[in-house]
N, CA, C and O atoms as a Maestro MAE file, in Angstrom:
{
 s_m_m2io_version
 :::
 2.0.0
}

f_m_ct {
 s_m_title
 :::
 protein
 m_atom[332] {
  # First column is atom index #
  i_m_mmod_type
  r_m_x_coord
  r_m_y_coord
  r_m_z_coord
  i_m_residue_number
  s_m_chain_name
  s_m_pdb_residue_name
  s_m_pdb_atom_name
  i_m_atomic_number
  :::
  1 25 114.034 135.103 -67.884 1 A "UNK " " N  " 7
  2 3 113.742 136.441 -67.408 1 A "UNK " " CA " 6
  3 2 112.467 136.414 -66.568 1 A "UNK " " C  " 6
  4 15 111.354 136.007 -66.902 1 A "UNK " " O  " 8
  5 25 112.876 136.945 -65.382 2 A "UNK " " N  " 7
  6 3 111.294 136.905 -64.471 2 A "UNK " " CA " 6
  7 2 110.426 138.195 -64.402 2 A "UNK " " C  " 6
  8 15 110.837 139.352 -64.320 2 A "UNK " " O  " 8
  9 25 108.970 137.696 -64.460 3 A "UNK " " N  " 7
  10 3 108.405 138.768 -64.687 3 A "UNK " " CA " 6
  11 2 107.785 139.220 -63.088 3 A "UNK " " C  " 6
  12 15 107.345 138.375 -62.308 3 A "UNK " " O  " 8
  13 25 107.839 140.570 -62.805 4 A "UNK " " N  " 7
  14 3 107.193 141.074 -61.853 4 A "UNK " " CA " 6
  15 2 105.945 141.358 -62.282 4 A "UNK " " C  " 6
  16 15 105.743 141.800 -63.413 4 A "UNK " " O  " 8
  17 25 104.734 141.066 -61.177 5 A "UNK " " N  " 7
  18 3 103.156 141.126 -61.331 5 A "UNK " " CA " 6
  19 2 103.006 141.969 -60.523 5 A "UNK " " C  " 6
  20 15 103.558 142.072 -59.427 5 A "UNK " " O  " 8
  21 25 101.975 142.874 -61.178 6 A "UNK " " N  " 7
  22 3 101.205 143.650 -60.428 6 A "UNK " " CA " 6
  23 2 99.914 143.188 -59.921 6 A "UNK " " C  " 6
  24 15 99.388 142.579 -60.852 6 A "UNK " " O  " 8
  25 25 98.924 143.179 -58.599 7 A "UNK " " N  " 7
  26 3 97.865 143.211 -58.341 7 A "UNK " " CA " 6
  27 2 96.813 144.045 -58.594 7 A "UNK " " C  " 6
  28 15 96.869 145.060 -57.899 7 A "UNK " " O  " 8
  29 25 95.705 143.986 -59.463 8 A "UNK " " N  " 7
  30 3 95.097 145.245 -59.535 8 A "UNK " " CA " 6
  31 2 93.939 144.649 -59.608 8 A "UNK " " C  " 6
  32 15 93.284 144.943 -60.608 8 A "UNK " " O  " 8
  33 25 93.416 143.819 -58.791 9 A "UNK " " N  " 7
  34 3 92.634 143.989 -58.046 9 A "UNK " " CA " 6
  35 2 91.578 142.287 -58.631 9 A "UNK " " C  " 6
  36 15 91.470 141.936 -59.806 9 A "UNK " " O  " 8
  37 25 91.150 141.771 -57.786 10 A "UNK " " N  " 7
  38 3 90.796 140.889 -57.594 10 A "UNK " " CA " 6
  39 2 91.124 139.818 -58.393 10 A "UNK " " C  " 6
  40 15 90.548 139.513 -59.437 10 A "UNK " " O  " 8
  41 25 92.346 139.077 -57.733 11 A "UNK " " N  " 7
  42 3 92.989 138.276 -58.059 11 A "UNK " " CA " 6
  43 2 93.912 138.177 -59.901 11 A "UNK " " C  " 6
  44 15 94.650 137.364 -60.456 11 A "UNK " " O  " 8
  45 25 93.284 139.538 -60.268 12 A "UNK " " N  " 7
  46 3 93.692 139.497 -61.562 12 A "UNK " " CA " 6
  47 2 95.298 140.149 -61.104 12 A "UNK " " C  " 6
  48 15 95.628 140.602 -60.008 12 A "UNK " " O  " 8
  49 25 96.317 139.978 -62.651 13 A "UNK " " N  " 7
  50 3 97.716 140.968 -62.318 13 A "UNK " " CA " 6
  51 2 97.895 140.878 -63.303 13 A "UNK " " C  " 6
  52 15 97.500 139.977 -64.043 13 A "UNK " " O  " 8
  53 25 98.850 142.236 -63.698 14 A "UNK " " N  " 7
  54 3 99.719 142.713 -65.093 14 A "UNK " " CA " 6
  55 2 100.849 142.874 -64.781 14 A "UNK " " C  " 6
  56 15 101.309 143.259 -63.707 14 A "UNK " " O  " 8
  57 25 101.338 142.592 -65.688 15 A "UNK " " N  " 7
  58 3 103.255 142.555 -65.869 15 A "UNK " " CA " 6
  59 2 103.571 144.093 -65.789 15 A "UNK " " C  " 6
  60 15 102.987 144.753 -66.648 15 A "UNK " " O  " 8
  61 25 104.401 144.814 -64.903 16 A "UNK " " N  " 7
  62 3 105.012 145.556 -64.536 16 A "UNK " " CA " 6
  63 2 105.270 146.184 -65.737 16 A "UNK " " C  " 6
  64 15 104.755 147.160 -66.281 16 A "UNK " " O  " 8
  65 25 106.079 145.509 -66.017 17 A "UNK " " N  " 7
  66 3 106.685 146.471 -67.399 17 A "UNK " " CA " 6
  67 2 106.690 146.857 -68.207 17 A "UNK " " C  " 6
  68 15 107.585 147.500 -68.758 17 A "UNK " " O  " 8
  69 25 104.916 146.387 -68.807 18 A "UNK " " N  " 7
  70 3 104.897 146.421 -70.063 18 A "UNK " " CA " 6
  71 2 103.126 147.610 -69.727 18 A "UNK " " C  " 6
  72 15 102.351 147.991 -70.604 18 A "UNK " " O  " 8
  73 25 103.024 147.880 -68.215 19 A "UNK " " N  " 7
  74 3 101.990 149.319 -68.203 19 A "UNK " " CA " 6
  75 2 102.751 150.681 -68.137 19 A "UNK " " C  " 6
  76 15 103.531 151.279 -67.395 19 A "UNK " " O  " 8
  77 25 101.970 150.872 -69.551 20 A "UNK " " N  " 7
  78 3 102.351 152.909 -69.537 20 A "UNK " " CA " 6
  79 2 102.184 153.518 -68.508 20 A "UNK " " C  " 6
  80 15 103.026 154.146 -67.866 20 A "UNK " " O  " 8
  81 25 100.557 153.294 -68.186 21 A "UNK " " N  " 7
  82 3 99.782 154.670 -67.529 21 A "UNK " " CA " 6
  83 2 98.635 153.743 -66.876 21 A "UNK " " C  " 6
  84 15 97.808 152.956 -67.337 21 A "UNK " " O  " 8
  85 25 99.031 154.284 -65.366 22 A "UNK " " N  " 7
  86 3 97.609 154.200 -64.739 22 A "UNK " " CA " 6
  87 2 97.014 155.799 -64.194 22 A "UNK " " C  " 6
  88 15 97.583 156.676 -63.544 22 A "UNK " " O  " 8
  89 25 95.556 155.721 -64.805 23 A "UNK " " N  " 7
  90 3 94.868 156.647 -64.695 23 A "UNK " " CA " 6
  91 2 93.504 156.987 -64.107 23 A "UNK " " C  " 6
  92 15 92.898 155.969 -63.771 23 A "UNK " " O  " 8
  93 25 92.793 158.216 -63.868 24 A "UNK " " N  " 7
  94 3 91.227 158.068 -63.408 24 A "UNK " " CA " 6
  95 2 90.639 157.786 -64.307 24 A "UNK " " C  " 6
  96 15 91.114 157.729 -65.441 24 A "UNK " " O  " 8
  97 25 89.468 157.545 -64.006 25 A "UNK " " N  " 7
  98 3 88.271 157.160 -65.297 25 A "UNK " " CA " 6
  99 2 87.379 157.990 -65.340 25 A "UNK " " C  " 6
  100 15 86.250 157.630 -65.675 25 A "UNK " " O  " 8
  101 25 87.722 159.682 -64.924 26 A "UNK " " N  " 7
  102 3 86.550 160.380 -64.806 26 A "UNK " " CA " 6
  103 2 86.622 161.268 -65.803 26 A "UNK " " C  " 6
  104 15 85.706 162.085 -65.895 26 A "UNK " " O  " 8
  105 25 87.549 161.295 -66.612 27 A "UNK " " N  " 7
  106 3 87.410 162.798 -67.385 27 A "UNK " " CA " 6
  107 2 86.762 162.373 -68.751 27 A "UNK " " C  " 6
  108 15 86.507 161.200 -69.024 27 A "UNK " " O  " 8
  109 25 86.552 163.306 -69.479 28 A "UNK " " N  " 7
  110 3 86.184 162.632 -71.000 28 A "UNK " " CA " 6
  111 2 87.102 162.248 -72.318 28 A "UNK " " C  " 6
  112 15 86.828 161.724 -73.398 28 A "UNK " " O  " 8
  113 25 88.496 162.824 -71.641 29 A "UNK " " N  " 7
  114 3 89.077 161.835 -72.517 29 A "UNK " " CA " 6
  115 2 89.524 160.225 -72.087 29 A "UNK " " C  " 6
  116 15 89.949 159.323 -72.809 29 A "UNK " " O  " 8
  117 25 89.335 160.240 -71.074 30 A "UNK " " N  " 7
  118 3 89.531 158.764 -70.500 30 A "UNK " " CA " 6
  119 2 87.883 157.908 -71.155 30 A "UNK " " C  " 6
  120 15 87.769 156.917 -71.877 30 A "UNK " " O  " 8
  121 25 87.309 158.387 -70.818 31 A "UNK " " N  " 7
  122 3 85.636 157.664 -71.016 31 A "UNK " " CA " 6
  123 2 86.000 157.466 -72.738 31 A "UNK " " C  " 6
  124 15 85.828 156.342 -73.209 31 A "UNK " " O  " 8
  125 25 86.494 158.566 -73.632 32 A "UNK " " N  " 7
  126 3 86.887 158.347 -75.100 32 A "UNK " " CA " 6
  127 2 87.799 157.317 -75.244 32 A "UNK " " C  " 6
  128 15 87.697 156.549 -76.201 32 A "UNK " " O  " 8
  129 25 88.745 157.189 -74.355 33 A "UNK " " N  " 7
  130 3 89.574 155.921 -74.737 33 A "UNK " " CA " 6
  131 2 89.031 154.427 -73.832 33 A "UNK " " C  " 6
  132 15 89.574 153.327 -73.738 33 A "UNK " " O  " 8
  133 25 88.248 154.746 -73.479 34 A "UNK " " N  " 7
  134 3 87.714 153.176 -72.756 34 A "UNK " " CA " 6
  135 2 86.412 153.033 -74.329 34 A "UNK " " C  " 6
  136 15 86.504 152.025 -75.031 34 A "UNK " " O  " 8
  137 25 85.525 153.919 -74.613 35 A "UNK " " N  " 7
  138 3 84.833 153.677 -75.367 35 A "UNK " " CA " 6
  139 2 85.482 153.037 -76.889 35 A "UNK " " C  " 6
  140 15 84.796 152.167 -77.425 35 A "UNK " " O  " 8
  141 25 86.537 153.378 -77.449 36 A "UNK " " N  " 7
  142 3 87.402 153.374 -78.807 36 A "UNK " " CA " 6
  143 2 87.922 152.038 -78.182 36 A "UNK " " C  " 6
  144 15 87.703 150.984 -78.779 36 A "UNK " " O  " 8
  145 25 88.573 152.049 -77.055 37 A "UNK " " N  " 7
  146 3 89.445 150.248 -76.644 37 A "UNK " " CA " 6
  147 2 88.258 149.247 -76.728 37 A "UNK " " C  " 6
  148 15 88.406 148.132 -77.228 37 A "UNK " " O  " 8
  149 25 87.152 149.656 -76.254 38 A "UNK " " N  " 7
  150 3 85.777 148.370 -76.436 38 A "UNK " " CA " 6
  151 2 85.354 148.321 -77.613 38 A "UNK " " C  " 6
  152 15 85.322 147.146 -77.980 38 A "UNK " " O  " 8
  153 25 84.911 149.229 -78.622 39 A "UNK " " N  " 7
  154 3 84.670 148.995 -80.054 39 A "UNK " " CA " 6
  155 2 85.968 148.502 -80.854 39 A "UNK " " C  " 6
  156 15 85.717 147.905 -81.901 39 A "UNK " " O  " 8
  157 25 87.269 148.658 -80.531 40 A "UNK " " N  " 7
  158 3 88.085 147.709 -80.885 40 A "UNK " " CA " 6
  159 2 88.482 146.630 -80.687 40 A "UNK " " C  " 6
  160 15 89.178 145.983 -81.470 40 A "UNK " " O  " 8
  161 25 88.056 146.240 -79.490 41 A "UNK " " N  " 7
  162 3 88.021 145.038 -78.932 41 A "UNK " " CA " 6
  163 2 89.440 144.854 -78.033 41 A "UNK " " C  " 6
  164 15 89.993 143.771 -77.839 41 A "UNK " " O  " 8
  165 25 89.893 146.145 -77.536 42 A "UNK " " N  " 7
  166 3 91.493 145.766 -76.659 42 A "UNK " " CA " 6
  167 2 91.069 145.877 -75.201 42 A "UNK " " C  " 6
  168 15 91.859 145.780 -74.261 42 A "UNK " " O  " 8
  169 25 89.121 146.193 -75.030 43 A "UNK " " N  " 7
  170 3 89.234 146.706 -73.524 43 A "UNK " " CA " 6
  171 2 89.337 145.168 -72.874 43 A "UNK " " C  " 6
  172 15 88.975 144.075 -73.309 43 A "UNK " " O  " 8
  173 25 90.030 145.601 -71.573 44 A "UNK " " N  " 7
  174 3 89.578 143.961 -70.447 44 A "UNK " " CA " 6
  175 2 89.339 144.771 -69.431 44 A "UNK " " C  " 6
  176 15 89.940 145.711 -68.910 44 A "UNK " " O  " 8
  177 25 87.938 143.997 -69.182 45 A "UNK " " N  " 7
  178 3 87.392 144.840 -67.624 45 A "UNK " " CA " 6
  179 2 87.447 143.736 -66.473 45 A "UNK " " C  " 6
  180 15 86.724 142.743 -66.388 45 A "UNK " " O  " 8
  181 25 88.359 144.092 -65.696 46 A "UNK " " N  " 7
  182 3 88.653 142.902 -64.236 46 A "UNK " " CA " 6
  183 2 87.582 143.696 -63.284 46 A "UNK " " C  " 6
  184 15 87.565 143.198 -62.158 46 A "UNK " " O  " 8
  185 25 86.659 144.831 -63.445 47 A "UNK " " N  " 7
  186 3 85.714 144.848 -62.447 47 A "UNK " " CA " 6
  187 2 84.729 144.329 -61.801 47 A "UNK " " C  " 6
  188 15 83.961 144.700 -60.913 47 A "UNK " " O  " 8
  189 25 84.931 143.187 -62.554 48 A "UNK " " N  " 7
  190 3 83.668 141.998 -61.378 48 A "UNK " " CA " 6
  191 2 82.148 142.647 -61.216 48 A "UNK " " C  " 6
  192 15 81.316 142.167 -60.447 48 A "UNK " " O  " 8
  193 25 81.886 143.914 -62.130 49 A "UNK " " N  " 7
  194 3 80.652 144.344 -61.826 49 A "UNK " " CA " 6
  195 2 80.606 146.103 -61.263 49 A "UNK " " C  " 6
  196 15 79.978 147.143 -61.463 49 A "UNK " " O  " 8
  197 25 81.569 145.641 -60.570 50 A "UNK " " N  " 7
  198 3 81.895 147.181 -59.709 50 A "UNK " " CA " 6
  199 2 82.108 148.189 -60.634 50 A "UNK " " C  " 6
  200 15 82.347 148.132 -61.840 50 A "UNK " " O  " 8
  201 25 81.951 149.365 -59.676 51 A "UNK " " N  " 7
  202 3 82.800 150.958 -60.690 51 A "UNK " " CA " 6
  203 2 84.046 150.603 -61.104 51 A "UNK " " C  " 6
  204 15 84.782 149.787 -60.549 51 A "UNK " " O  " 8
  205 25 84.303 151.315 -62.224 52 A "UNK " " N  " 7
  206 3 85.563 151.660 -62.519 52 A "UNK " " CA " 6
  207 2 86.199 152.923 -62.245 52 A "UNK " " C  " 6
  208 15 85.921 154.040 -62.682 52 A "UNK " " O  " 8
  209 25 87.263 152.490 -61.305 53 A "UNK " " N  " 7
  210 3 88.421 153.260 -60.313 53 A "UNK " " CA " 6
  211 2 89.521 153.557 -60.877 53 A "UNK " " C  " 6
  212 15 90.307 154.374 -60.398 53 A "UNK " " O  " 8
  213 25 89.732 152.851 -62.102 54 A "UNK " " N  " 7
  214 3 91.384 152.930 -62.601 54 A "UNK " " CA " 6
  215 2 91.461 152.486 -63.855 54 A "UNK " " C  " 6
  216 15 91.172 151.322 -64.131 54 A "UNK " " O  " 8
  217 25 91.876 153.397 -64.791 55 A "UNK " " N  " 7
  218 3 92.192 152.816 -66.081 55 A "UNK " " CA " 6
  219 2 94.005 152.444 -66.364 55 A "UNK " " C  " 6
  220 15 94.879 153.311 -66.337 55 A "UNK " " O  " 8
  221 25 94.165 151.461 -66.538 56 A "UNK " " N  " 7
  222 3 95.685 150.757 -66.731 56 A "UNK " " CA " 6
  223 2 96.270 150.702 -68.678 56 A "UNK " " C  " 6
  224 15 96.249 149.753 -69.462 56 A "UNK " " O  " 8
  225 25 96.569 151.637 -68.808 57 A "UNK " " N  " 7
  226 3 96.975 151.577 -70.140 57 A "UNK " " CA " 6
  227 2 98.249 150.531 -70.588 57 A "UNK " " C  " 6
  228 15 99.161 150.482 -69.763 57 A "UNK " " O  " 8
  229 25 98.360 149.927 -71.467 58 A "UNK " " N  " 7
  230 3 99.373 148.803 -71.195 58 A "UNK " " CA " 6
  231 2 100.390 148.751 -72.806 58 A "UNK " " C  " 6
  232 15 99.955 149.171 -73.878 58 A "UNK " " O  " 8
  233 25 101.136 148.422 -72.701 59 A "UNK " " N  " 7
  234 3 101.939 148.869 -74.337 59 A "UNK " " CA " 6
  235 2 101.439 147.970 -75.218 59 A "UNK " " C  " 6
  236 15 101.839 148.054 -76.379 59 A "UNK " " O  " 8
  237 25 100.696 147.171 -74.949 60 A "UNK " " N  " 7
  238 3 100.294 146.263 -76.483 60 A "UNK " " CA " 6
  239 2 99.448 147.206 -76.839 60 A "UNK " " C  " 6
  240 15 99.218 147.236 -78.048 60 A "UNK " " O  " 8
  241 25 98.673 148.328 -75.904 61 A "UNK " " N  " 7
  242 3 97.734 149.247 -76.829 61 A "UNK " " CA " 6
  243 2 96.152 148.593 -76.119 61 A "UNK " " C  " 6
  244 15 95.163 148.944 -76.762 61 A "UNK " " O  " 8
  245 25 95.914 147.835 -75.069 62 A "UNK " " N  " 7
  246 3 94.967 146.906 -74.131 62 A "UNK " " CA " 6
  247 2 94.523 148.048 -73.195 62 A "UNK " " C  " 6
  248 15 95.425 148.668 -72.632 62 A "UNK " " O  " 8
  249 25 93.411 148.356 -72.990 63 A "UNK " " N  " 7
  250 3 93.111 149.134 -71.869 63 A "UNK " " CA " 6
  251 2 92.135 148.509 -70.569 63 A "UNK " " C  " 6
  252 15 90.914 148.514 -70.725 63 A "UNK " " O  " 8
  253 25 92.704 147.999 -69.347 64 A "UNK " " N  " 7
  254 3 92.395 147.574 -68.784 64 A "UNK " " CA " 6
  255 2 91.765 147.932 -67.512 64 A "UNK " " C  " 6
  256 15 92.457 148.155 -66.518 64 A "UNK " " O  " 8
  257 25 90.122 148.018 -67.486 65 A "UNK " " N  " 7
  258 3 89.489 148.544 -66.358 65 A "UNK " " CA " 6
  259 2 89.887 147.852 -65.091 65 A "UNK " " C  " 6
  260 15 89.883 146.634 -64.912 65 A "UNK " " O  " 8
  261 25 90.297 148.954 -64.075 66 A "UNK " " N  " 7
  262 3 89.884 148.466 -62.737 66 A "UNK " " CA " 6
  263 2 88.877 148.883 -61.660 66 A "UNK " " C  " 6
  264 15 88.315 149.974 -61.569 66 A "UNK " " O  " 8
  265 25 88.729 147.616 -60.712 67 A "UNK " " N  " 7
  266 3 87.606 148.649 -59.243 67 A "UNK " " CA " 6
  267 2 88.638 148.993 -58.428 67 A "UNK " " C  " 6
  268 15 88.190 149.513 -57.406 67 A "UNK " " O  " 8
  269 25 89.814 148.931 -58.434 68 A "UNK " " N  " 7
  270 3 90.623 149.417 -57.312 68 A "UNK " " CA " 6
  271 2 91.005 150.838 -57.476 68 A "UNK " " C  " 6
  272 15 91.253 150.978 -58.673 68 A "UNK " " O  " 8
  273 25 91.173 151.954 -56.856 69 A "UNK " " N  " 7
  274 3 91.294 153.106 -56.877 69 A "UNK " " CA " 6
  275 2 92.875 153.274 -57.674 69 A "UNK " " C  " 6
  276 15 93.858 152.639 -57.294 69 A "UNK " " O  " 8
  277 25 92.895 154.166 -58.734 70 A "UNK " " N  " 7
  278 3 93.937 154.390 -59.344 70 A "UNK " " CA " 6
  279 2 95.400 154.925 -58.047 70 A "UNK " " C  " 6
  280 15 96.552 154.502 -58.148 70 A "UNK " " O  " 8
  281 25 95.232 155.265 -57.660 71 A "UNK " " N  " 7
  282 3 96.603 155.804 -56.446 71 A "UNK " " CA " 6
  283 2 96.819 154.788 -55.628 71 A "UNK " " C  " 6
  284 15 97.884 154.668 -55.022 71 A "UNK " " O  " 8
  285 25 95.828 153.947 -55.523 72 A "UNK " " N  " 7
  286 3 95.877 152.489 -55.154 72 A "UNK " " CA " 6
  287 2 96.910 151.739 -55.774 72 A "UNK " " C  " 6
  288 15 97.734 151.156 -55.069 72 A "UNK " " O  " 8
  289 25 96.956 151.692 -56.901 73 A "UNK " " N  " 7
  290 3 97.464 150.500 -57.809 73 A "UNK " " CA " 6
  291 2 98.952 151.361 -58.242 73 A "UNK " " C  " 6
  292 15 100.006 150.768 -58.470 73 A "UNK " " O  " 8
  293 25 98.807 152.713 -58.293 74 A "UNK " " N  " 7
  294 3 99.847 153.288 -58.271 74 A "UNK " " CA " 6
  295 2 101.315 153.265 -57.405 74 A "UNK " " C  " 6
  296 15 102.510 153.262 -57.702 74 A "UNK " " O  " 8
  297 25 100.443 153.247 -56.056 75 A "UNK " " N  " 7
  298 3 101.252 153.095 -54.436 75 A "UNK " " CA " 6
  299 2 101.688 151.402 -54.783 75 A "UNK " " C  " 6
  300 15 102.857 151.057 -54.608 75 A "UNK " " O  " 8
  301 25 100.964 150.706 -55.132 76 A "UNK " " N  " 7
  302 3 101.589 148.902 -55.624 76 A "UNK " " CA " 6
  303 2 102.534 149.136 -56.346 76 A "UNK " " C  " 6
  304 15 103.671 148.846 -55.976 76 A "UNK " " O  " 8
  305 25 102.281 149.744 -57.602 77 A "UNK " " N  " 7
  306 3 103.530 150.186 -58.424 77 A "UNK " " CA " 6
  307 2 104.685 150.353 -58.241 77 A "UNK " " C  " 6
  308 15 105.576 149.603 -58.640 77 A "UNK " " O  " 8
  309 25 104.919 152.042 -57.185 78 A "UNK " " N  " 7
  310 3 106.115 152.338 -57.041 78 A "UNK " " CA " 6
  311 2 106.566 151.453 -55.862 78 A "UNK " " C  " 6
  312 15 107.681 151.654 -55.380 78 A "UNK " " O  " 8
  313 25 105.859 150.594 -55.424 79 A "UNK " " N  " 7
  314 3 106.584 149.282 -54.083 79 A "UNK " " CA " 6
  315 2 107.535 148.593 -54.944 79 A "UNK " " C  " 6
  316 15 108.764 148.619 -54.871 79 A "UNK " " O  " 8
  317 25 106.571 147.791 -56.015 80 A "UNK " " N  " 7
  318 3 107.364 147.065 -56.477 80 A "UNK " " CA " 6
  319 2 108.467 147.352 -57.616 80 A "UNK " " C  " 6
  320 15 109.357 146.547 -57.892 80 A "UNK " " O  " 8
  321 25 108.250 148.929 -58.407 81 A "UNK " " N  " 7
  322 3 109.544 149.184 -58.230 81 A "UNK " " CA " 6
  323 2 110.916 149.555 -57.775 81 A "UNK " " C  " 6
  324 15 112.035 149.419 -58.269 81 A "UNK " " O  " 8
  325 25 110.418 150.110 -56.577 82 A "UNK " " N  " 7
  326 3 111.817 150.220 -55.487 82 A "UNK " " CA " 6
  327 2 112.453 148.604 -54.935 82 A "UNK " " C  " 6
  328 15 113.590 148.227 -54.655 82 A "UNK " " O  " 8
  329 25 111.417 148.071 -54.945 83 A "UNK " " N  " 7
  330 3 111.797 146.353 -54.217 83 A "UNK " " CA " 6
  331 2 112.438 145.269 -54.562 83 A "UNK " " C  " 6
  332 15 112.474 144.304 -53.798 83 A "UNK " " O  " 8
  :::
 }
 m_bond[331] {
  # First column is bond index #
  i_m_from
  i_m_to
  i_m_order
  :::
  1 1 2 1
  2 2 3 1
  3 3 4 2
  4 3 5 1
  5 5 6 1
  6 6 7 1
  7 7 8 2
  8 7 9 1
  9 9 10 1
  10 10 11 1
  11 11 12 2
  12 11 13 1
  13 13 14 1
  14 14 15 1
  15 15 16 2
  16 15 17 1
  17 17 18 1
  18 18 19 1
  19 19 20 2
  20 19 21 1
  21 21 22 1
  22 22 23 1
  23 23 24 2
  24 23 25 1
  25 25 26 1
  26 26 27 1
  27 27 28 2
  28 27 29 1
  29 29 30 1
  30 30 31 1
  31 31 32 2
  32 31 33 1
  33 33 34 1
  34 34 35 1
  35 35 36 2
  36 35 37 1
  37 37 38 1
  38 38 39 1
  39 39 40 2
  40 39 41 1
  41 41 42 1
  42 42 43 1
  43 43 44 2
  44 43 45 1
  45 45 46 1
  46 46 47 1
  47 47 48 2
  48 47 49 1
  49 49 50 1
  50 50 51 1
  51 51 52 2
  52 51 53 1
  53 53 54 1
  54 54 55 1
  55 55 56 2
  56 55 57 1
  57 57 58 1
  58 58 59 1
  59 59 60 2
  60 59 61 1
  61 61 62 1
  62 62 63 1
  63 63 64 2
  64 63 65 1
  65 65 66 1
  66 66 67 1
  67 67 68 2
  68 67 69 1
  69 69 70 1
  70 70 71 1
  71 71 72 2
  72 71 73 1
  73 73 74 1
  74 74 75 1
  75 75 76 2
  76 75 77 1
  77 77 78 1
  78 78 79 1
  79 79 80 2
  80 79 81 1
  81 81 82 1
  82 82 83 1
  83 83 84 2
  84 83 85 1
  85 85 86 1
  86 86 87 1
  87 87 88 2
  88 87 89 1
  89 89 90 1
  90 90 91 1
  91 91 92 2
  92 91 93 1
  93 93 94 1
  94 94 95 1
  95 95 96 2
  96 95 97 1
  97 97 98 1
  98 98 99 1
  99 99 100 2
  100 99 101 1
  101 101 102 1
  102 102 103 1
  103 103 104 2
  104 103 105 1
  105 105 106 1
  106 106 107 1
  107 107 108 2
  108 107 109 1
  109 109 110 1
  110 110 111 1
  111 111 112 2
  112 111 113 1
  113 113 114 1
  114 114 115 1
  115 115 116 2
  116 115 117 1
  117 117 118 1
  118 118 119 1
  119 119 120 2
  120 119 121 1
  121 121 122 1
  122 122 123 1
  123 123 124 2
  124 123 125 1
  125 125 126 1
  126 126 127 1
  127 127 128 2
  128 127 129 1
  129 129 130 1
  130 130 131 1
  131 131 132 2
  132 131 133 1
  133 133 134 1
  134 134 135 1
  135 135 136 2
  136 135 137 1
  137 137 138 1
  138 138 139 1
  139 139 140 2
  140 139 141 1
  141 141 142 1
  142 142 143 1
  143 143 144 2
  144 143 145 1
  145 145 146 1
  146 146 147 1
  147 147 148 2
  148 147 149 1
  149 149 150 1
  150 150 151 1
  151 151 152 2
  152 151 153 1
  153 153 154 1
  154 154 155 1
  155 155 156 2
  156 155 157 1
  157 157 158 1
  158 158 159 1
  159 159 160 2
  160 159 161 1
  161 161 162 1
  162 162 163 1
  163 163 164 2
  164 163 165 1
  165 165 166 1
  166 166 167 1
  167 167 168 2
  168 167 169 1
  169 169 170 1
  170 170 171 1
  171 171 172 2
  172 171 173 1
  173 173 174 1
  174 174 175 1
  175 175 176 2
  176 175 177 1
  177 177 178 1
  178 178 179 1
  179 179 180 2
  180 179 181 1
  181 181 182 1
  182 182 183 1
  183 183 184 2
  184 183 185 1
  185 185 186 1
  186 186 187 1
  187 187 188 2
  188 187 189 1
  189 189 190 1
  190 190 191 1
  191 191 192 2
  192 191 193 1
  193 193 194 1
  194 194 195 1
  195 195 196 2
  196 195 197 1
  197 197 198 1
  198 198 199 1
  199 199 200 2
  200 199 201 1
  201 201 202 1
  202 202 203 1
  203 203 204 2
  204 203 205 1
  205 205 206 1
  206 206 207 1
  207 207 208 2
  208 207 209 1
  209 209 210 1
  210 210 211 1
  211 211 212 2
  212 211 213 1
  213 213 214 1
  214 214 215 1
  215 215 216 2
  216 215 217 1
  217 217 218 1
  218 218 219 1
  219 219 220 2
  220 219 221 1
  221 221 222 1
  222 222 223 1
  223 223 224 2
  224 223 225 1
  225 225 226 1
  226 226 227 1
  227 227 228 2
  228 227 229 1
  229 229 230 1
  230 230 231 1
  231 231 232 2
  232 231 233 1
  233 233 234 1
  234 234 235 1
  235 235 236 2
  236 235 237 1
  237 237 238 1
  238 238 239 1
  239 239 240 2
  240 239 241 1
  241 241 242 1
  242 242 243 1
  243 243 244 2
  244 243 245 1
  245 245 246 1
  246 246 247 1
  247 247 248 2
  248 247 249 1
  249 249 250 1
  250 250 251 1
  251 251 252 2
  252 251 253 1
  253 253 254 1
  254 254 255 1
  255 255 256 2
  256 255 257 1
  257 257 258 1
  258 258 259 1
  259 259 260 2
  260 259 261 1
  261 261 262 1
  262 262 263 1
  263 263 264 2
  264 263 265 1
  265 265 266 1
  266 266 267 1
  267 267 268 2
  268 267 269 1
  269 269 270 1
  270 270 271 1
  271 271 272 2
  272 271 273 1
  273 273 274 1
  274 274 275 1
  275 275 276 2
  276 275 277 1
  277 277 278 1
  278 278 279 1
  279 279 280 2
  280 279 281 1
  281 281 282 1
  282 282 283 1
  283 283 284 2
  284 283 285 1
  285 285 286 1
  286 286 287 1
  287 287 288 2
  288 287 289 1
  289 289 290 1
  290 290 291 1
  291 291 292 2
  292 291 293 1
  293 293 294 1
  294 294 295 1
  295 295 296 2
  296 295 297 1
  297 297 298 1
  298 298 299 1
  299 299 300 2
  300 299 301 1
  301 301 302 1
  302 302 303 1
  303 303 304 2
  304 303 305 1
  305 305 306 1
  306 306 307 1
  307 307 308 2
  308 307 309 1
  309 309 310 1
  310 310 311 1
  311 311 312 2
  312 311 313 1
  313 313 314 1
  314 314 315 1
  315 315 316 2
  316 315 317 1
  317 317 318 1
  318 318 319 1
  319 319 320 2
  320 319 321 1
  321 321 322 1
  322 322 323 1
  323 323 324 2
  324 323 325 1
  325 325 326 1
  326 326 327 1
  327 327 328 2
  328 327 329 1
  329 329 330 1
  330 330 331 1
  331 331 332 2
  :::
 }
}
């Protein structure tokens, strides 16, 4: 079974199928679930330093920061699912 990758952003990628939700990182329930995923230990931050642009919720329950703009990674999304 082949897996389709997503790019989200510097050289890192996630498997298509297995992200819920990509989201902003500005509201306070987003900042509540990036804070609860790091004291649990599920956050992974691929921001290299940069802001965080995009939160990638993923079904193992992993919340994965990005610097790429969430509608960004979104517009990747629906490519590679029409493709």
């Amino acid at each position: 079974m082949e897996q389709v990758l997503l790019n989200v952003g510097f050289g890192n990628t996630v498997v298509v199928e297995r992200i819920v939700a990509i989201l902003s990182p500005n509201s306070s329930p987003m900042k509540r679930v990036k804070d609860e995923a790091r004291d649990e230990r599920r956050l992974i931050d691929i921001t290299h330093g940069r802001k965080t642009r995009a939160i990638i919720i993923m079904d193992s329950n992993h919340v994965v920061l990005s610097a790429i703009q969430a509608e960004t990674i979104s517009n990747r999304f629906e490519s590679l699912a029409k493709g």
